[in-house]
OpenMM code with the backbone's topology and positions (N, CA, C; nanometers):
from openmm import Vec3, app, unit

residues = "UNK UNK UNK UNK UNK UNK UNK UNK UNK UNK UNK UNK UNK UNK UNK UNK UNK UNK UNK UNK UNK UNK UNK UNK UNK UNK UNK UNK UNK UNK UNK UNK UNK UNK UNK UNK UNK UNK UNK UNK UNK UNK UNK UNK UNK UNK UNK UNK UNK UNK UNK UNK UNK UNK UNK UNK UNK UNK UNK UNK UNK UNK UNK UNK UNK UNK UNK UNK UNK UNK UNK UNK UNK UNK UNK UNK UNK UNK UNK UNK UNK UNK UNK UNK UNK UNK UNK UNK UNK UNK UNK UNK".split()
positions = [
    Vec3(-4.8210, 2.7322, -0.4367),
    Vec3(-4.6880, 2.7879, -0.4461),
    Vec3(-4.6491, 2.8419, -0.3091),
    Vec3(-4.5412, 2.8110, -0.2447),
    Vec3(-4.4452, 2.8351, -0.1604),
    Vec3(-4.3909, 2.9692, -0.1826),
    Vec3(-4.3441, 3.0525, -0.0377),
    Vec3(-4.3062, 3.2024, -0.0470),
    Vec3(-4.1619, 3.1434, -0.1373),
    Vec3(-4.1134, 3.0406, -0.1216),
    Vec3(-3.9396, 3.0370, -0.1507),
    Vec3(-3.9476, 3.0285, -0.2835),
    Vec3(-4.0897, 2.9409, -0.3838),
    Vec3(-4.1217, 2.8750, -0.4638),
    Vec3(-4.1490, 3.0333, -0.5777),
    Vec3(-4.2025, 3.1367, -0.5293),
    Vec3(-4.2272, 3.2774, -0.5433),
    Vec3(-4.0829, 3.3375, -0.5541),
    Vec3(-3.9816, 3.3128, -0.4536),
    Vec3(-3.8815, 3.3976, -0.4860),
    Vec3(-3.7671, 3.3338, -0.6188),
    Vec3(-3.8307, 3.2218, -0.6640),
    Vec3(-3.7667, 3.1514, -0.7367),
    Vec3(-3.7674, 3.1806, -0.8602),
    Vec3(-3.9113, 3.1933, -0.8570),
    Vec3(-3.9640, 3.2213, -1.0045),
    Vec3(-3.9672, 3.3853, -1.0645),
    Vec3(-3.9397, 3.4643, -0.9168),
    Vec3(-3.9423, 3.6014, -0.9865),
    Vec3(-3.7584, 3.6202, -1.0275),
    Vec3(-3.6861, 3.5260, -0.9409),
    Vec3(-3.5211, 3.5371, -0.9723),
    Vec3(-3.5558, 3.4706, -1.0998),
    Vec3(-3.5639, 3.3442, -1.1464),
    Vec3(-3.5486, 3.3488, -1.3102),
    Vec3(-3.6415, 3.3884, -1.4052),
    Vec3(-3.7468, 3.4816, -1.3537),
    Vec3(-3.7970, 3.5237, -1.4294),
    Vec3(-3.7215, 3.7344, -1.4991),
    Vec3(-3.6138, 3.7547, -1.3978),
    Vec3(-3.5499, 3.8642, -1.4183),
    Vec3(-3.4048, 3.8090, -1.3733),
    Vec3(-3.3318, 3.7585, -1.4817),
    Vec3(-3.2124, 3.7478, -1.5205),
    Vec3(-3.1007, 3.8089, -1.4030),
    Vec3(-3.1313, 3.9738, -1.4159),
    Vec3(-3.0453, 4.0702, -1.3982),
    Vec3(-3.0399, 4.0715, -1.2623),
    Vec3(-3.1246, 3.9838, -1.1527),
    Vec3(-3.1059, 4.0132, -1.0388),
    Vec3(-3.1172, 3.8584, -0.9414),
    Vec3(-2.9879, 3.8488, -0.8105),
    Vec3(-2.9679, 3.7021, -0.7940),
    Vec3(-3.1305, 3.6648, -0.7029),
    Vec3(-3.0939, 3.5319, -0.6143),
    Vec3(-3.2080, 3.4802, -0.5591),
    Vec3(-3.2233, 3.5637, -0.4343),
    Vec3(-3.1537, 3.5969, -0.3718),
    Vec3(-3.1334, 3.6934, -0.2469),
    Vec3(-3.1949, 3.8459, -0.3105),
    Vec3(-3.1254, 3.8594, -0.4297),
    Vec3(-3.1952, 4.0087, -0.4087),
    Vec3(-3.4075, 4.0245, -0.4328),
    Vec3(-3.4353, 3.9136, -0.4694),
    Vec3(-3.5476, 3.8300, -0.5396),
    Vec3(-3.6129, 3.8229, -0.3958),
    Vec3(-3.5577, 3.7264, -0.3058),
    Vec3(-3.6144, 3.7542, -0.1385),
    Vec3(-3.6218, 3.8403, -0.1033),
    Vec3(-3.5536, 3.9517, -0.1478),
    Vec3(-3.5770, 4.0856, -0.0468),
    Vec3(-3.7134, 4.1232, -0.1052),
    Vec3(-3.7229, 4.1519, -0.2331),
    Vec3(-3.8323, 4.2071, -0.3068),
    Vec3(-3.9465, 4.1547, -0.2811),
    Vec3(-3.9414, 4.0285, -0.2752),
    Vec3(-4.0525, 3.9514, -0.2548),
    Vec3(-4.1165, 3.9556, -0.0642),
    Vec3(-4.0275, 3.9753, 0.0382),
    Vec3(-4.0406, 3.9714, 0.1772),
    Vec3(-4.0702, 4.1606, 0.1638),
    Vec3(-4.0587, 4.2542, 0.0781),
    Vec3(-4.0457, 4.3806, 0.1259),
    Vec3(-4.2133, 4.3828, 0.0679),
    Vec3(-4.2359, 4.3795, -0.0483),
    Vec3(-4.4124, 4.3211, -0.1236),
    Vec3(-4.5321, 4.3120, 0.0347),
    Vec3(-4.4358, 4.2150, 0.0577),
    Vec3(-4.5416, 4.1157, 0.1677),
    Vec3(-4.5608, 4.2170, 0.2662),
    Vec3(-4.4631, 4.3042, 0.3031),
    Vec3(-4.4430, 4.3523, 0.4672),
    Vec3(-4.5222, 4.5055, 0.4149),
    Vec3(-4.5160, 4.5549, 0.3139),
    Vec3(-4.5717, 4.6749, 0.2755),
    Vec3(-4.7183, 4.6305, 0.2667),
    Vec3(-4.7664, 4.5049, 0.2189),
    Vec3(-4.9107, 4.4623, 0.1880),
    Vec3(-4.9594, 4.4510, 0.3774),
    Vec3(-4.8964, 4.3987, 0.4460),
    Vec3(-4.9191, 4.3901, 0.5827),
    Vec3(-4.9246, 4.5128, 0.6771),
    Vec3(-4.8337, 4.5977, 0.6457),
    Vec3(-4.7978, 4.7135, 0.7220),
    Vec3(-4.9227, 4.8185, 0.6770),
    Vec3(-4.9711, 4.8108, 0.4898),
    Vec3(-5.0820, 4.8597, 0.5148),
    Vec3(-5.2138, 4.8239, 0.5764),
    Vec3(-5.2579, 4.7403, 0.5697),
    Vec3(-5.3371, 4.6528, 0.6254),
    Vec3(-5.3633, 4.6472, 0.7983),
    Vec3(-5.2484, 4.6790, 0.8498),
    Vec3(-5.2557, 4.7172, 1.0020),
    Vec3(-5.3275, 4.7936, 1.0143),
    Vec3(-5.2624, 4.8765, 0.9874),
    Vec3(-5.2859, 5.0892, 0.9730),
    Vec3(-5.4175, 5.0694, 0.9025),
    Vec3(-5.4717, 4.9891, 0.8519),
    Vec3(-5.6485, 5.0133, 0.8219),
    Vec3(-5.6910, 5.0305, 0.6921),
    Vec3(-5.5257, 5.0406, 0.6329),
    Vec3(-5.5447, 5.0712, 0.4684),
    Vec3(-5.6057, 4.9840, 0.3680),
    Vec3(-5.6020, 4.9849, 0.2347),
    Vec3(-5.6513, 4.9078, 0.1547),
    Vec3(-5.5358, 4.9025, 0.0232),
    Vec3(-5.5276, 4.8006, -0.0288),
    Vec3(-5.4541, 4.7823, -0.0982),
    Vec3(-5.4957, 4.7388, -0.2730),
    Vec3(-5.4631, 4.8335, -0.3592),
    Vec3(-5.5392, 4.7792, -0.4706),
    Vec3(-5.4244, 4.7416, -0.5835),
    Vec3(-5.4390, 4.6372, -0.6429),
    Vec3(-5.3110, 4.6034, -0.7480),
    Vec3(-5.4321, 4.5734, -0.9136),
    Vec3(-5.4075, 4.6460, -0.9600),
    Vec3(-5.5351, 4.6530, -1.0625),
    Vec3(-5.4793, 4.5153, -1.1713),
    Vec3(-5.5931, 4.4263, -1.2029),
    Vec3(-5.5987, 4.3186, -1.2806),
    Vec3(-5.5835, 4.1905, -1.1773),
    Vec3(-5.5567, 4.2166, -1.0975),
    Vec3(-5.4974, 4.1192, -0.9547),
    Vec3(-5.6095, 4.0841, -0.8565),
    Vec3(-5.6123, 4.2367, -0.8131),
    Vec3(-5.7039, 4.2076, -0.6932),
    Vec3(-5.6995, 4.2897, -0.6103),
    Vec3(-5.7773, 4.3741, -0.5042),
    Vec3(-5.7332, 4.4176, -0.3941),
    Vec3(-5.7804, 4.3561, -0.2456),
    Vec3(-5.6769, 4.4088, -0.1065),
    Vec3(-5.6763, 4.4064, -0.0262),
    Vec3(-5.7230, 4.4822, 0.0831),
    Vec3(-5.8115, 4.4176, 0.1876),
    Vec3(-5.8759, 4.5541, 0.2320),
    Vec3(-5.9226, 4.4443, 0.3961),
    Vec3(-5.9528, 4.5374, 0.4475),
    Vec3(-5.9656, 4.5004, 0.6086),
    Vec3(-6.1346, 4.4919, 0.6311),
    Vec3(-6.1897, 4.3713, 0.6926),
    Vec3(-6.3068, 4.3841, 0.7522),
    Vec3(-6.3415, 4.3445, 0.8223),
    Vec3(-6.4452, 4.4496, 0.9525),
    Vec3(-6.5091, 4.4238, 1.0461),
    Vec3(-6.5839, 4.2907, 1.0893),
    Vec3(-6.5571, 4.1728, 1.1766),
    Vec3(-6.6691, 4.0929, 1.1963),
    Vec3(-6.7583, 4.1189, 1.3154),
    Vec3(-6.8598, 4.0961, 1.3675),
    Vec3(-6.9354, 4.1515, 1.4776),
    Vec3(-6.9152, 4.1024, 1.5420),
    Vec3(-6.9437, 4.1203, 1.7216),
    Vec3(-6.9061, 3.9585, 1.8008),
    Vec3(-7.0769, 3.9238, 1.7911),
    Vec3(-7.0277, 3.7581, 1.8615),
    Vec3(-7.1448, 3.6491, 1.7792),
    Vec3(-7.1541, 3.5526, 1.9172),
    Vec3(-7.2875, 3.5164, 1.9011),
    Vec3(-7.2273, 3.3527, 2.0003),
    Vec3(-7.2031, 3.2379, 1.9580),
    Vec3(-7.1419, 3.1687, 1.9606),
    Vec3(-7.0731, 3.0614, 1.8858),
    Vec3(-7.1121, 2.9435, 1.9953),
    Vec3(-7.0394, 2.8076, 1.9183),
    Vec3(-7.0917, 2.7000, 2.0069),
    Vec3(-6.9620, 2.6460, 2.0353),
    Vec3(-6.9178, 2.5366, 2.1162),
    Vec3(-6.7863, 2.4555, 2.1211),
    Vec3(-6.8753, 2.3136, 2.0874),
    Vec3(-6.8327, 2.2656, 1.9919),
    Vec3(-6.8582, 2.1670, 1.8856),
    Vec3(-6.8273, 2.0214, 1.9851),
    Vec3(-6.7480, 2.0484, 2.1196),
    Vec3(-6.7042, 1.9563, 2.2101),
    Vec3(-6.7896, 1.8707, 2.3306),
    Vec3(-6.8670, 2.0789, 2.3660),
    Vec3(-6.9460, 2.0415, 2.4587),
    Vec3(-7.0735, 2.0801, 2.4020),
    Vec3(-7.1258, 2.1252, 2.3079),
    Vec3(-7.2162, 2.2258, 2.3405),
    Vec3(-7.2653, 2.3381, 2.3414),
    Vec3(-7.1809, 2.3782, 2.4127),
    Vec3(-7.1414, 2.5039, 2.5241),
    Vec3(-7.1397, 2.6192, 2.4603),
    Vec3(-7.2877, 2.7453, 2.4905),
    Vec3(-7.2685, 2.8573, 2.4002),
    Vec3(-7.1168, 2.9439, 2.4237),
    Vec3(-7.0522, 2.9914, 2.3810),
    Vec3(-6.9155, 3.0944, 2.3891),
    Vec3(-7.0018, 3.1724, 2.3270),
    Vec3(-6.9256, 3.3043, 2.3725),
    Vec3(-6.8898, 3.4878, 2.2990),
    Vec3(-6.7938, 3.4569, 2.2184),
    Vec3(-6.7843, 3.4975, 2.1097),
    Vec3(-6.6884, 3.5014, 2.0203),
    Vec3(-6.7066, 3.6542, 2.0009),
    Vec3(-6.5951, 3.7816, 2.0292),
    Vec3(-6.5382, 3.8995, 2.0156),
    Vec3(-6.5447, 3.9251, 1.8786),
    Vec3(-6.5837, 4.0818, 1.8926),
    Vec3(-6.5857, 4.0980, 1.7277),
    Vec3(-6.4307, 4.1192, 1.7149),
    Vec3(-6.4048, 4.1100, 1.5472),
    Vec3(-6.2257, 4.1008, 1.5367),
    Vec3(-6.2133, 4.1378, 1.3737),
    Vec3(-6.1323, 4.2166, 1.3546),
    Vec3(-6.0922, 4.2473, 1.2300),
    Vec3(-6.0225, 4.1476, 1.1576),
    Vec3(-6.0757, 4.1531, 1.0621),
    Vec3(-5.9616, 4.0175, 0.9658),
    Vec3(-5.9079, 4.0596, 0.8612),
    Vec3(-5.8409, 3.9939, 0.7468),
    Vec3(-5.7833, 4.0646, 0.6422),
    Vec3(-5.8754, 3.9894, 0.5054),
    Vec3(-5.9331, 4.0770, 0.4188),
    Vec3(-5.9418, 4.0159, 0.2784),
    Vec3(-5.9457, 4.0298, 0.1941),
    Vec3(-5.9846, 3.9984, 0.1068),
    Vec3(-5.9009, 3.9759, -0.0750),
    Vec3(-6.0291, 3.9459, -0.1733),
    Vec3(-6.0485, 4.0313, -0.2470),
    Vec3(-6.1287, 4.0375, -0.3413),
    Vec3(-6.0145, 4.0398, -0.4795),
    Vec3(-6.0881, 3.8884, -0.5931),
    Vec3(-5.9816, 3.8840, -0.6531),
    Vec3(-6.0429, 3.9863, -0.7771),
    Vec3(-5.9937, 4.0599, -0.8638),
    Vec3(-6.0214, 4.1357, -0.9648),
    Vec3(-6.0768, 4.0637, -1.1382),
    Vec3(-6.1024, 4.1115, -1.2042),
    Vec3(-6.1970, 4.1000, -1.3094),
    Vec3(-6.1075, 3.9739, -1.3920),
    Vec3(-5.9658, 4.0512, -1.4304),
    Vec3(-5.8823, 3.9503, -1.5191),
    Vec3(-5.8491, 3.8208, -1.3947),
    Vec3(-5.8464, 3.8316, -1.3068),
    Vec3(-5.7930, 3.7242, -1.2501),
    Vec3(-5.8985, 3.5984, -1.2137),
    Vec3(-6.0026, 3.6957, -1.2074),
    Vec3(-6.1290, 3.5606, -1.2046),
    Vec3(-6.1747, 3.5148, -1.3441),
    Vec3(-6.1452, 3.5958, -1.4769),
    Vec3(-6.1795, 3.5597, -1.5770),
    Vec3(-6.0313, 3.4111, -1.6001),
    Vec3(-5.9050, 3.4856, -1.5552),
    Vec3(-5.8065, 3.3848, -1.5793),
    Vec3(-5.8279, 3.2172, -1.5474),
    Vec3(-5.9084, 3.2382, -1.4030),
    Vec3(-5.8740, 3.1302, -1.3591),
    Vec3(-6.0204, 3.0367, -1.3368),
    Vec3(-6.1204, 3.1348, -1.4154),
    Vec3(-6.2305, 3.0327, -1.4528),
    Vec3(-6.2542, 2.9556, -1.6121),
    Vec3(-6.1334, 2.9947, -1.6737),
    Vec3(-6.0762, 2.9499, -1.8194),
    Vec3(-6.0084, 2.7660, -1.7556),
] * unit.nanometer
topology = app.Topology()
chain = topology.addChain("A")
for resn in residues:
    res = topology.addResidue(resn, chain)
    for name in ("N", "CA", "C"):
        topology.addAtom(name, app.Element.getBySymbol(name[0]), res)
């Protein structure tokens, strides 16, 4: 599913509000899930899943081209642990 494909389905899934106001909701979701996530936060949506930030170490890595050992920098990434109903959902 597509972000547009998302704002589609939450506009006809609530009648009372058009496709634009449906984008906002859906782009404001995203930017609050991101904006915490900067700032270091964690994000929990219970039955869903939560969101949470983690440390990778730096490493030496190879270039698959040459060879060639690289440093690869340690770097924060973003991830997603999916929750109880949602892994029960989608192993049905």
């Amino acid at each position: 599913m597509t972000k547009s494909e998302l704002i589609d389905a939450v506009a006809n899934a609530n009648k009372d509000i058009t496709r634009r106001e449906a984008e906002v909701v859906v782009s404001t979701v995203f930017s609050a899930i991101s904006d915490e996530l900067a700032n270091g936060g964690r994000i929990e949506l219970r039955g869903f899943g939560s969101f949470s930030i983690k440390t990778r170490d730096s490493r030496t890595g190879r270039n698959p081209k040459t060879g060639e050992s690289v440093h690869v920098p340690a770097k924060t990434v973003p991830h997603f642990k999916p929750g109880k109903e949602l892994r029960e959902r989608v192993d049905k």
